[in-house]
N, C-alpha and C positions, 0 to 999 in steps of 0.2 A: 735798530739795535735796542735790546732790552735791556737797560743798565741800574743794577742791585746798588742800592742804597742803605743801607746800615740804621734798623731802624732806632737807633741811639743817637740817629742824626736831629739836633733838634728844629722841628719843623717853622718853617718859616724863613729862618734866618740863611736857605743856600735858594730861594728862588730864582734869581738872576741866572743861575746854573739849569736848575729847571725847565726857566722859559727857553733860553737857548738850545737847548736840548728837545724838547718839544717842537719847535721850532725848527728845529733838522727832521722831525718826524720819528724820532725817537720818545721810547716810555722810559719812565722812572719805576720801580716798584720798590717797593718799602720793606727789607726782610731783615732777619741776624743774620750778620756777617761774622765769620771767625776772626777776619783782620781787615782791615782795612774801613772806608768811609763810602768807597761805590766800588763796584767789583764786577768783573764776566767769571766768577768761578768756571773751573779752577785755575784757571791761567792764571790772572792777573788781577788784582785790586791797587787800588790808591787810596792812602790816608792821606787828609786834610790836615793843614796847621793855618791857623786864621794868621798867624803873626810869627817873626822869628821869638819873640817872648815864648807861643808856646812851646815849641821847637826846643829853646832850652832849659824851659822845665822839663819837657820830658824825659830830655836827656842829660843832665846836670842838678836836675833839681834832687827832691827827699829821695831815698831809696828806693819808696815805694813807686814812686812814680817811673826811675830809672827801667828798677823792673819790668813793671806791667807795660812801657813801652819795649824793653826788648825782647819779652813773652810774645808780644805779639810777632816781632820780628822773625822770631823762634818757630811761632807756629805757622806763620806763610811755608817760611823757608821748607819745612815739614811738608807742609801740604803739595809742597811744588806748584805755591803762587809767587808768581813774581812781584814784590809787595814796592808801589814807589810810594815815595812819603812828599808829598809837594807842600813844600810851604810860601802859601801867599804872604808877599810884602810888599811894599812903598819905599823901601828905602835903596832898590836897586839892587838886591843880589840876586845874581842869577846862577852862581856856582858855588859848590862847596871851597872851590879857589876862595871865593870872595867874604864866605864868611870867618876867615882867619882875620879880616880886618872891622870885623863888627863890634860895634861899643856895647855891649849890653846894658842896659839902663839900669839895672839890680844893684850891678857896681857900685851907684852913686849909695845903695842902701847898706849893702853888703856886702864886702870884701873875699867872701866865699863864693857869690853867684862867679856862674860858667863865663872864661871869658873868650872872646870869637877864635881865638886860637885851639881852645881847648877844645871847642864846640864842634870846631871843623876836623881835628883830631880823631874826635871820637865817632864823625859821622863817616869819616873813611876806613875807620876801623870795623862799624858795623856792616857798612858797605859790602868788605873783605867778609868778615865774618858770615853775614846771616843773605847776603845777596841781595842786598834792599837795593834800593837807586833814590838820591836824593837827588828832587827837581825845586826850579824858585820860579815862582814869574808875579806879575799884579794881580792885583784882586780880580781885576777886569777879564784877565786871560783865562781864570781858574777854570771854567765852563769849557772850553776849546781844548784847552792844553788835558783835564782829564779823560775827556773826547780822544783824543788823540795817541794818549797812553793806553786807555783800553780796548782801542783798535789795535793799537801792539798785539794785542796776547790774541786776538782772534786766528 
């Protein structure tokens, strides 16, 4: 399998993914992406979130940020990719179920940051909305599990 990589991806920091992926006999290629972080256009792409931290900035946080993540969502949908958003974590969620019980750590800063109820709210509303899918797993899995998503769309 040839699997598109978003060249906004900054290099280095997803090798573990790489190697495993080579490693099946699989290429990487380096291109723009419209959405997503690796992609089999046009079916199917996955964005990456390192942490559920960035997960709710994108979606709770400035405006701007709000936006420019549900633009993208906007324009999968558009395109007629099916867009999953996996967010790698450590702390055990594996479902949108689970993230209604998530502490955000912002909390302790700011009394406005997103909290796991709202978080999960809003990710089943995009869901409904824009046809996204949101996946969780460890850091460890990320390699496999995007593996396994973009064999979906084939």
């Amino acid at each position: 399998m040839v699997i598109q990589e978003d060249s906004r991806q900054q290099k280095g920091k997803h090798e573990l993914k790489h190697t495993a992926w080579e490693a099946h006999g699989d290429q990487v290629v380096r291109c723009a992406l419209s959405c997503g972080d690796y992609a089999l256009p046009p079916k199917v792409a996955v964005d990456t979130k390192a942490d559920m931290a960035e997960i709710a900035q994108n979606i709770g946080g400035t405006t701007r940020e709000h936006e420019r993540f549900r633009n993208e969502l906007i324009r999968a949908r558009d395109q007629g990719t099916h867009l999953y958003i996996l967010i790698e974590n450590t702390e055990g969620i594996r479902s949108v179920q689970d993230v209604r019980g998530w502490v955000n750590p912002r909390l302790l800063e700011s009394s406005r940051a997103i909290t796991g109820e709202r978080l999960a709210k809003a990710m089943q509303t995009m869901m409904e909305r824009y046809g996204c899918t949101f996946c969780f797993c460890r850091p460890e899995e990320a390699a496999g599990y995007i593996y396994a998503l973009l064999e979906r769309g084939i």
